[in-house]
Structures are given as structure tokens and as C-alpha cells.
N, C-alpha and C positions, 0 to 999 in steps of 0.2 A: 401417346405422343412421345418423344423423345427430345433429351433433354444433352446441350453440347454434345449435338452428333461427329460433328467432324470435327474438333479438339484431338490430337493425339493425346496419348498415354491418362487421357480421365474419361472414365466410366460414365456410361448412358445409364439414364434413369429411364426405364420405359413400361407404362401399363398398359396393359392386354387384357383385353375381354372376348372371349369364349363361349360358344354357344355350341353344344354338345346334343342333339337330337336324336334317338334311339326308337324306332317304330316303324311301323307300316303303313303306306297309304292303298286304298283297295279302290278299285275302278273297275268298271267291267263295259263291254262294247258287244257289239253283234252288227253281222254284215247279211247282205243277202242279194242275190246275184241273179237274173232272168234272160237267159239268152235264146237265142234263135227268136228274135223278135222282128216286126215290120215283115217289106220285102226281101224275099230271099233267106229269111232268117239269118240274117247276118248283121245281127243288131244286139248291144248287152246292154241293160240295163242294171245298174247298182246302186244298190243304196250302203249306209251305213252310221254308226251312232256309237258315239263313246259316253258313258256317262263316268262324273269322279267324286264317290260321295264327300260328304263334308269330313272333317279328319282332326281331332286334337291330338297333338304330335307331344310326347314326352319330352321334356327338354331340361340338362342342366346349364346354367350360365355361370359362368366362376370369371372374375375379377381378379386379374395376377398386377403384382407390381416387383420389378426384381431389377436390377444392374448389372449392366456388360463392360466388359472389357474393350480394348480397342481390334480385340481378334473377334469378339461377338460371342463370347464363352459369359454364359450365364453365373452370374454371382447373388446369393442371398436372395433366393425366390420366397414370394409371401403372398399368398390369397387372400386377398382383403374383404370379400364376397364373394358368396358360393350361395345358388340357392337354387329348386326344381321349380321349374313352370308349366306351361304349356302351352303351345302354337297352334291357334286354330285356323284348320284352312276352309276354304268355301267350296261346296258341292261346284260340280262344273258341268258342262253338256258339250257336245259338240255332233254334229249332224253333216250328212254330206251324200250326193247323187252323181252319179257319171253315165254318160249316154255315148256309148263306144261303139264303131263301126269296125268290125274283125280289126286287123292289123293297118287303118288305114288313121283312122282317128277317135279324140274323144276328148267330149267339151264336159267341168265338171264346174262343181260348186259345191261350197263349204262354208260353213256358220258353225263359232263356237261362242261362248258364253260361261259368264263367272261373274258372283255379286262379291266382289273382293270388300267394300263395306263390312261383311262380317269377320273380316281375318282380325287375329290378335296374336300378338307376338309378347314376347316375358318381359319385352323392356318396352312396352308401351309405348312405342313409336310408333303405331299403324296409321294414324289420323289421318284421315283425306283420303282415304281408299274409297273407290267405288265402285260399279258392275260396267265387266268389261264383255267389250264382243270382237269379231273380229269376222267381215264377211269376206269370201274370198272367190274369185271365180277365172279359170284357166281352160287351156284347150292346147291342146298339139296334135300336129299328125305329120306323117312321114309317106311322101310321094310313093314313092313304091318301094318296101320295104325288102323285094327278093329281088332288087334290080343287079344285074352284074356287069351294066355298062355305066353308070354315072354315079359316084360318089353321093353324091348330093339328092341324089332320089331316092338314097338309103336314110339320109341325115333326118332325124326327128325332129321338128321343128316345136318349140314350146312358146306360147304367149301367156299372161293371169296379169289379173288385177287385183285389188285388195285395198280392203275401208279398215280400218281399226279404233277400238278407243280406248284407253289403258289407261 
């Protein structure tokens, strides 16, 4: 917060909190793709899957409390707390299928997933989290993709819908 912000010529009291996180998070996916399907062989099939293991994130938090000037130049910086913790994040999933006709269309869908319930964070605010999803399903297709008489028979058209809960 800040304290006589807009007062000329006296200095702001203002503390700052910090959260500094150093690490990696590791996830790994796989696709796989079946074409020349149906009639005419002019049919793809795809699937695909991300998975996001769970993750404790290193993390420092440091508590500044210091005074500015009315130009905003730092005066008397002091760390009132400083300490290491850790961020825990939650394994995630996410899955998805599309059913594409060569260059004419393709209707898909897609579901992801996460038990946000188990996340923790250093400053103990996580409460009320819980498992989130989110389905999702679209489709586009483009009249004729090699047309060179009409604009609009090139144009890709897109529609999807989508459920959430967060």
C-alpha cells in the first residue's frame, strides 16, 4: 500500500511483497494421426493428449518496506521478511480428437482437467481451490479452398462452444 501518494514534496511509505520462483515444470504430450480413411481415403483422423505432472516449485518471498520521493527514486530500502518455500502445482490432463475431411473441414473436441484442490502456495492463500475441467468442441470448414473466382469460398469459416468450471 501506499501512504500520501499524491502530497508533493513527502515521501511514500510503501511495502512490497515478492515472490521469486526458480524451476522447472515437466509435461509431456503425444499425437497420432490416421489418414486415408472412409471413402476415398480422404478422411484424417487425430487424436492427442498432454499430460502436466504435479510440480513443487522453489520459491523465495521477501517482504520489502522502503520510501520514495515525489520523483519515485527509492530511499531506505529494508526487508522485513525473507523466507524459502514452495508452490505446489497439481498433475493436469488434457485429451482431444479431430475428424478432418482433406482441405474441406474438420469437427473437433477437447477436454482438459486439473484437481487445483491440491495447489499450495508460500503465503497460504490457496483455500477454496478445486478440480477444474473445461470441455470444448468446434468445427470449421472452407468452401473451396483453391477457388479463384470468389473471395469467400477461400474464407475459412470457424464455429466451437465450450463448458468450463474454474
Amino acid at each position: 500500500f501506499v501512504v500520501n501518494a499524491n502530497q508533493p514534496g513527502i515521501a511514500r511509505a510503501v511495502i512490497e511483497e515478492r515472490s521469486y520462483v526458480k524451476d522447472f515444470i515437466f509435461s509431456g504430450g503425444a499425437s497420432y494421426s490416421i489418414d486415408s480413411l472412409f471413402r476415398n481415403n480422404r478422411y484424417r483422423l487425430s487424436f492427442g493428449a498432454t499430460y502436466g505432472f504435479a510440480t513443487d516449485l522453489n520459491t523465495k518471498r521477501r517482504h520489502l518496506i522502503y520510501r520514495t520521493n515525489e520523483v519515485g527514486d527509492v530511499i531506505n530500502p529494508d526487508t522485513l521478511v525473507s523466507y524459502h518455500g514452495v508452490i505446489s502445482l497439481p498433475s493436469g490432463f488434457t485429451g482431444g480428437i479431430a475428424l478432418s475431411h482433406t482441405n474441406k473441414w474438420t469437427i473437433a473436441m477437447e477436454y482438459a482437467f486439473a484437481n487445483w484442490s491440491s495447489f499450495r502456495s508460500v503465503s497460504n492463500d490457496d483455500e477454496g481451490l478445486k478440480q477444474t475441467y473445461r470441455l470444448a468442441v468446434g468445427a470449421e470448414t472452407t468452401p473451396d479452398p483453391f477457388s479463384t473466382g470468389s473471395y469467400f469460398k477461400r474464407v475459412t469459416y470457424r464455429a466451437g462452444v465450450s463448458s468450463e468450471e474454474y
